[in-house]
ROBA-165248 format. One record per residue (C-alpha): y negated, x, z; residue in one letter. Coordinates in nm, 2 decimals. Layout:
BEGIN
ATOM       v       u       w  aa
ATOM       Y       X       Z   A
...
//
This chain:
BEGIN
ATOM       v       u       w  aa
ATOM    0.58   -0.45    1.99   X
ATOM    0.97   -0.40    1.85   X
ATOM    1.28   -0.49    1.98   X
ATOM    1.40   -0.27    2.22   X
ATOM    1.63   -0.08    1.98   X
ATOM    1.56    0.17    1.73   X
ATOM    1.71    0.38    1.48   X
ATOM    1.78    0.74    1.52   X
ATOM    1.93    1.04    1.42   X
ATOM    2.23    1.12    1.28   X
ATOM    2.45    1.39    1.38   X
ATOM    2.82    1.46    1.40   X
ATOM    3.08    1.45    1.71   X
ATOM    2.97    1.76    1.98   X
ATOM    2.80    2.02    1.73   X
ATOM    2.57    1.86    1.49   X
ATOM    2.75    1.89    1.15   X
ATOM    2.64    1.74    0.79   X
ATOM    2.79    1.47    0.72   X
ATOM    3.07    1.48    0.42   X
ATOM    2.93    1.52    0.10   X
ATOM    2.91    1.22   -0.17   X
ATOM    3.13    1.20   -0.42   X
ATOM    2.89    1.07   -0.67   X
ATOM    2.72    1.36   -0.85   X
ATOM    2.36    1.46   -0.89   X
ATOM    2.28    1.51   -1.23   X
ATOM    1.94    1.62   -1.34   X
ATOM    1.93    1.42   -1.64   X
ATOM    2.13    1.13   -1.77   X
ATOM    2.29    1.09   -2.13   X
ATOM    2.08    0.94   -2.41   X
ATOM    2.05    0.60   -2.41   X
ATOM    2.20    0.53   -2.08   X
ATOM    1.96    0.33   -1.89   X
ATOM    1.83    0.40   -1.55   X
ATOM    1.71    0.28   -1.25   X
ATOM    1.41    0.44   -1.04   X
ATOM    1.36    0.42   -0.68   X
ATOM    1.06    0.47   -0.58   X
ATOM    0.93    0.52   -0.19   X
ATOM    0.54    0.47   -0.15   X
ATOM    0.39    0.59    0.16   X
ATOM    0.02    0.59    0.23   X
ATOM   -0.05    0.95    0.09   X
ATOM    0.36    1.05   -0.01   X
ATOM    0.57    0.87   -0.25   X
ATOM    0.96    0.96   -0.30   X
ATOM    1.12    0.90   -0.60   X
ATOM    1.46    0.95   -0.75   X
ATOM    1.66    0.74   -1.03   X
ATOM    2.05    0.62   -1.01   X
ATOM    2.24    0.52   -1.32   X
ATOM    2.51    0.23   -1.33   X
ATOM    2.77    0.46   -1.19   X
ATOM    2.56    0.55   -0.88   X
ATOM    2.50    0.90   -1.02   X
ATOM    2.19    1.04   -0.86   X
ATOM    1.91    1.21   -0.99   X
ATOM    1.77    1.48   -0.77   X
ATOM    1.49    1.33   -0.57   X
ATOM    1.15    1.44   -0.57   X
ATOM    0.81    1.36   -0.37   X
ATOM    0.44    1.40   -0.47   X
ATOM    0.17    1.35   -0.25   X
ATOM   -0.20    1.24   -0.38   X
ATOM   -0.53    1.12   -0.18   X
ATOM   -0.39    0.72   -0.19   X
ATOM   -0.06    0.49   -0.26   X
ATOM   -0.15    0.44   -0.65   X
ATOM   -0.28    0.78   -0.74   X
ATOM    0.07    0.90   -0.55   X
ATOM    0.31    0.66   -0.72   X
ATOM    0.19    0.70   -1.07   X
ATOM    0.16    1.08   -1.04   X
ATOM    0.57    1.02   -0.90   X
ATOM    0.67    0.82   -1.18   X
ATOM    0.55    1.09   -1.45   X
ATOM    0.65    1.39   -1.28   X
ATOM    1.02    1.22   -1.27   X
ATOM    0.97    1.14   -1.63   X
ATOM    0.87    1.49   -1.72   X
ATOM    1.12    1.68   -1.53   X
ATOM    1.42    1.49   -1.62   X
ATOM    1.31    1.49   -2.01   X
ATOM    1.32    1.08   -1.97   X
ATOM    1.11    0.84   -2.19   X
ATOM    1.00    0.53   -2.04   X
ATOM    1.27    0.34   -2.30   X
ATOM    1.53    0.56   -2.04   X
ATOM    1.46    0.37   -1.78   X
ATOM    1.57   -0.02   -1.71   X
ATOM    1.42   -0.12   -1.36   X
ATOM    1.16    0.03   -1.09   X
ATOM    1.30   -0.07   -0.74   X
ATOM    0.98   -0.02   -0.52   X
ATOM    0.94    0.01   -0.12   X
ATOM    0.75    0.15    0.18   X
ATOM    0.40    0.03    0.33   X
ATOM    0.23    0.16   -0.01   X
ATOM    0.43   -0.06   -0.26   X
ATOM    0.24   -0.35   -0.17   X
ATOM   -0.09   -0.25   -0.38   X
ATOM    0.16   -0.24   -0.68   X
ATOM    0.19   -0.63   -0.85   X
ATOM    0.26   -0.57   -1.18   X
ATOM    0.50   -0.38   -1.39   X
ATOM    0.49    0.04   -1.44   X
ATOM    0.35    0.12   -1.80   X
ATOM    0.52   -0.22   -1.90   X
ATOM    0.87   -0.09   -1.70   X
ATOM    0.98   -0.41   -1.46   X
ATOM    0.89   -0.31   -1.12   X
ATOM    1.04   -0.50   -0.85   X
ATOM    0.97   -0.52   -0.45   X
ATOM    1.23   -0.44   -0.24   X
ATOM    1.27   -0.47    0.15   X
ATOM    1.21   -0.13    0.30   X
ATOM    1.49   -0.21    0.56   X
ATOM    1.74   -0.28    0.31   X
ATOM    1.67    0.04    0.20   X
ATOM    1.73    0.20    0.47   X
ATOM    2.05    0.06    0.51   X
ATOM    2.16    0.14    0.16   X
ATOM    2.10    0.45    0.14   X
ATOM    2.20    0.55    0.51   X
ATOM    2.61    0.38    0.44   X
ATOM    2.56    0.56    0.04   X
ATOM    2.46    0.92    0.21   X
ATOM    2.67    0.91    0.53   X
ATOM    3.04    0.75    0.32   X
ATOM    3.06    0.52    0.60   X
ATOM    3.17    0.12    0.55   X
ATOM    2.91    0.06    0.88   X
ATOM    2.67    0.24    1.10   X
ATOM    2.35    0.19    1.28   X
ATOM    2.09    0.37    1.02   X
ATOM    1.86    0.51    1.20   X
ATOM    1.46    0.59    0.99   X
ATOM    1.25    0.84    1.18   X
ATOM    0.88    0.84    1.00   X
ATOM    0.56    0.78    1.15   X
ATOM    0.77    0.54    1.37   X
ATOM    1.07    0.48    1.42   X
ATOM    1.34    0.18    1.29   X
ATOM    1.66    0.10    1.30   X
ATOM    1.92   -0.13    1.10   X
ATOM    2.26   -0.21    1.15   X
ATOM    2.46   -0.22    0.77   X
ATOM    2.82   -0.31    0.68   X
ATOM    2.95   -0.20    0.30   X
ATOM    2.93   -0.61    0.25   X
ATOM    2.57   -0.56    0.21   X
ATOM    2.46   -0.75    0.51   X
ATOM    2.17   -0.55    0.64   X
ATOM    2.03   -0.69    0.99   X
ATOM    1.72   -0.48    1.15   X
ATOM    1.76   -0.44    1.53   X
ATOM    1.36   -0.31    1.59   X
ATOM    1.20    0.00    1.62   X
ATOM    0.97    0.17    1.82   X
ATOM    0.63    0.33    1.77   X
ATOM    0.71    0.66    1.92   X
ATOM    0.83    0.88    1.58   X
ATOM    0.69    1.14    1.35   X
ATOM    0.33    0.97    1.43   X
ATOM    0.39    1.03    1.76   X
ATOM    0.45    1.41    1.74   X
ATOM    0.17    1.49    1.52   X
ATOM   -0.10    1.33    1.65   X
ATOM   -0.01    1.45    2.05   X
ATOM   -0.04    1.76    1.89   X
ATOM   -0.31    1.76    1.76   X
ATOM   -0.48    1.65    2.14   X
ATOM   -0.25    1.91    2.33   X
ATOM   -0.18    2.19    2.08   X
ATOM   -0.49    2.17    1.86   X
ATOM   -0.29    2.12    1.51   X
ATOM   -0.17    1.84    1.34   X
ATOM    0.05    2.04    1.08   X
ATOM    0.43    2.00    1.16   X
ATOM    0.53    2.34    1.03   X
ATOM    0.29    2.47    1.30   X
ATOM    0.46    2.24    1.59   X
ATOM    0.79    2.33    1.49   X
ATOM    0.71    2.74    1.45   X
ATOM    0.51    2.73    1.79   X
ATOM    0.85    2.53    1.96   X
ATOM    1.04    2.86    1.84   X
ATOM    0.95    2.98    2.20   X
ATOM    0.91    2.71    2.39   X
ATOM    1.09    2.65    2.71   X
ATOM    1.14    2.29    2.86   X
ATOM    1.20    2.42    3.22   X
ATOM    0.86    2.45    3.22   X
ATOM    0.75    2.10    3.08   X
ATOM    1.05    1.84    3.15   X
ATOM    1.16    1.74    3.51   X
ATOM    1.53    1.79    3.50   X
ATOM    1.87    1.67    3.66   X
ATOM    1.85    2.03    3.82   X
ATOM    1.51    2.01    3.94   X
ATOM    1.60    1.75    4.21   X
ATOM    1.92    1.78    4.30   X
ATOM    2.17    2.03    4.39   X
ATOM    2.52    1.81    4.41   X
ATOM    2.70    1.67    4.14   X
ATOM    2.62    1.30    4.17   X
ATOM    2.67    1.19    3.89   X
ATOM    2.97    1.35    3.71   X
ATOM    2.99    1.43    3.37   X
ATOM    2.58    1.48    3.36   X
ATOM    2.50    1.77    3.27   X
ATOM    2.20    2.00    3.52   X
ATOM    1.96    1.97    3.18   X
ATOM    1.97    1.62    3.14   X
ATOM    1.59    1.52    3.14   X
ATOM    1.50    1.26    3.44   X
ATOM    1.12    1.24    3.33   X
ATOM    0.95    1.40    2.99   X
ATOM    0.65    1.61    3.08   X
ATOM    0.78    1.52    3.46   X
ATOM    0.71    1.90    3.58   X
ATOM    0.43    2.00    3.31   X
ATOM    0.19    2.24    3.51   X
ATOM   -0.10    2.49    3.36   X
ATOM    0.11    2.76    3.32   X
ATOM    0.29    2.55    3.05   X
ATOM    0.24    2.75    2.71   X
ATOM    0.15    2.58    2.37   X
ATOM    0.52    2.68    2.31   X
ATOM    0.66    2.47    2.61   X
ATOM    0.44    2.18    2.51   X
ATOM    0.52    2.20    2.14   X
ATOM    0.89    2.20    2.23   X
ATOM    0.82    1.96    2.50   X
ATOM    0.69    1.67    2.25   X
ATOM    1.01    1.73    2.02   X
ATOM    1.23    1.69    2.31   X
ATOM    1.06    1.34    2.38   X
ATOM    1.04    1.20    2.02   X
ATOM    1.40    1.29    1.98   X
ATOM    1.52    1.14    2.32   X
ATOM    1.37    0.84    2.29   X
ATOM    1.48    0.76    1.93   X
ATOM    1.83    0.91    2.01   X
ATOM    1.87    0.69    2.36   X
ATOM    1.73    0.37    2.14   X
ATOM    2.01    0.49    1.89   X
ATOM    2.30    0.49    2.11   X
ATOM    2.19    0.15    2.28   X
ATOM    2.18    0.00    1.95   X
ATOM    2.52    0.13    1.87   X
ATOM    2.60   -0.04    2.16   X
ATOM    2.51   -0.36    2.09   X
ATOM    2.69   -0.29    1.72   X
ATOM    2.98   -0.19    1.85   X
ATOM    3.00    0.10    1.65   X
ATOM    3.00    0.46    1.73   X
ATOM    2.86    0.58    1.40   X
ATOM    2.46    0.66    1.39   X
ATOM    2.32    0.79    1.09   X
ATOM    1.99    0.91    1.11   X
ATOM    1.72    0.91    0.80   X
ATOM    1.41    1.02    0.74   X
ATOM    1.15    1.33    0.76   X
ATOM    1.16    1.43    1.10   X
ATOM    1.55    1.47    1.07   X
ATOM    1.42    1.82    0.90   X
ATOM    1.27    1.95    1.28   X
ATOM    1.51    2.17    1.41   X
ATOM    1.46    2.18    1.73   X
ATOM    1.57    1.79    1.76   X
ATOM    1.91    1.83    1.68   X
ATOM    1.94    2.06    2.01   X
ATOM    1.86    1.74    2.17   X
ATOM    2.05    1.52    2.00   X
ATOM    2.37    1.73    2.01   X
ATOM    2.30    1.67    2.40   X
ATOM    2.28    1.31    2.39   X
ATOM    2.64    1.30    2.15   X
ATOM    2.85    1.53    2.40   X
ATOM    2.69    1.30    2.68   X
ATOM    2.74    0.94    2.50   X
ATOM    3.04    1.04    2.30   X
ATOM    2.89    0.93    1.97   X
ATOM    2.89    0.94    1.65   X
ATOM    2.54    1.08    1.51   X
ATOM    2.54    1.20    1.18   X
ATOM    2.25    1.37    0.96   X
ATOM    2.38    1.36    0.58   X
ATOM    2.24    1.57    0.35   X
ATOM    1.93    1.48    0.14   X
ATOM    1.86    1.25    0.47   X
ATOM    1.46    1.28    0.42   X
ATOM    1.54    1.08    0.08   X
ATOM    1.74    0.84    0.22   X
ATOM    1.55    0.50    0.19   X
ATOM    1.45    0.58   -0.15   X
ATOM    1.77    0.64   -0.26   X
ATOM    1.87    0.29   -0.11   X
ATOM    1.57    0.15   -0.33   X
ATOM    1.75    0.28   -0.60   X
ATOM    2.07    0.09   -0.52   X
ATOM    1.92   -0.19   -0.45   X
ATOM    1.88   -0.18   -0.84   X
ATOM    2.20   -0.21   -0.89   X
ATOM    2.29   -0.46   -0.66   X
ATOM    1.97   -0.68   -0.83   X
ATOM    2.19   -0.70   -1.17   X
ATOM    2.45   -0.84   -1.00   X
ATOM    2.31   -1.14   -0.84   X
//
């Protein structure tokens, strides 16, 4: 099992907001004969991808997904190549990461490929994305991590938890009858969670304990009964994947001293969460912060980590 923190979403003071936008531009190609460095994400079917240059310009990222980790990160590297008009002689270093990388042990068409921590990643590109000198960076996949990163490039992961993305999809699948996320989050649309969650309001009547608000979930599926609709349910398991990650999230912000959460990674594209973490930041009085390009975080940090390789 992981620690008992866990990184989380990212949103900013009482109405979610984006964070500020980078300075550093996105370009869609660089100049000839400026060398690059590719960052390169491998999941088990999805691989991310994006490439930096020595100025931290990005390149817009990309993903591709294929039947396994090779056939995903090769069909990655030459979709970049092709898109961007870049020649393998373009490109200096490949920065890989994620669960996948580890079936890759060699170099990329003869490119030097190098292995880098998927936590440092997450740091790196959570500080980049967000402008912030430290933060708790929060990754919500399949699970769910968290790393605490200062602008000294010290990187220290807290833990995680295994409730996350994986989580969602495959109680869907059992209770909704569809693993697709676009599905869960279109079915949530309508969903109510008076009619799944046992709330503040369902047990008590008096104010006793001020400053909580009457919606403020005591148990998750606490009041779920057969009238529930797919809708409730489907809104109901985005309520709990997002409360737990987000309560993890403040605890570890906590224990950082920080108020600043930035939170990474796919699910930060499910709508609905942000209702819940907005909750959680008016409650807490923190920080969370969801920058844009967040689903491309970590790769990006890959990238970085590039850069940080030719200086040491």
């Amino acid at each position: 099992m992981y620690a008992i923190m866990t990184k989380i979403i990212a949103y900013a003071a009482s109405p979610v907001k984006p964070a500020a936008k980078r300075k550093a531009r996105v370009k869609r190609g660089m100049e000839d004969g400026k060398k690059i460095i590719i960052g390169i994400d491998v999941g088990g079917s999805t691989t991310k991808i994006v490439g930096v240059d020595g100025e931290r310009n990005l390149m817009e990222p990309m993903f591709v997904r294929a039947a396994d980790p090779i056939t995903s990160l090769y069909g990655a590297f030459g979709k970049f190549l092709s898109q961007n008009k870049l020649t393998l002689t373009d490109v200096r270093r490949v920065m890989v990461t994620g669960v996948g990388s580890t079936y890759i042990n060699s170099s990329i068409y003869g490119v030097e490929c190098v292995h880098v921590s998927e936590f440092e990643c997450i740091g790196l590109g959570g500080l980049f994305l967000s402008g912030l000198e430290r933060a708790v960076v929060v990754s919500m996949g399949t699970g769910t991590a968290l790393v605490y990163a200062t602008s000294d490039g010290t990187m220290t992961y807290l833990g995680g938890t295994g409730v996350g993305g994986g989580t969602l999809v495959g109680l869907s699948k059992k209770l909704l009858n569809t693993d697709n996320i676009d599905n869960i989050v279109s079915l949530a649309e309508s969903g109510n969670l008076s009619n799944v969650d046992l709330r503040l309001c369902d047990i008590t009547s008096k104010d006793l304990l001020p400053g909580l608000p009457p919606e403020l979930t005591v148990a998750n599926f606490g009041k779920v009964s057969d009238l529930a609709s797919r809708f409730d349910l489907a809104l109901g398991l985005i309520n709990m994947v997002f409360e737990t990650a987000g309560m993890m999230a403040i605890f570890a912000s906590r224990y950082c001293k920080t108020n600043d959460i930035v939170l990474l990674g796919n699910l930060t594209q499910v709508p609905q969460g942000r209702n819940t973490i907005n909750t959680l930041n008016d409650i807490f009085k923190v920080n969370f912060m969801i920058p844009e390009r967040s689903q491309f975080g970590t790769v990006i940090g890959a990238a970085l980590a590039g850069l940080k390789y030719d200086k040491e």
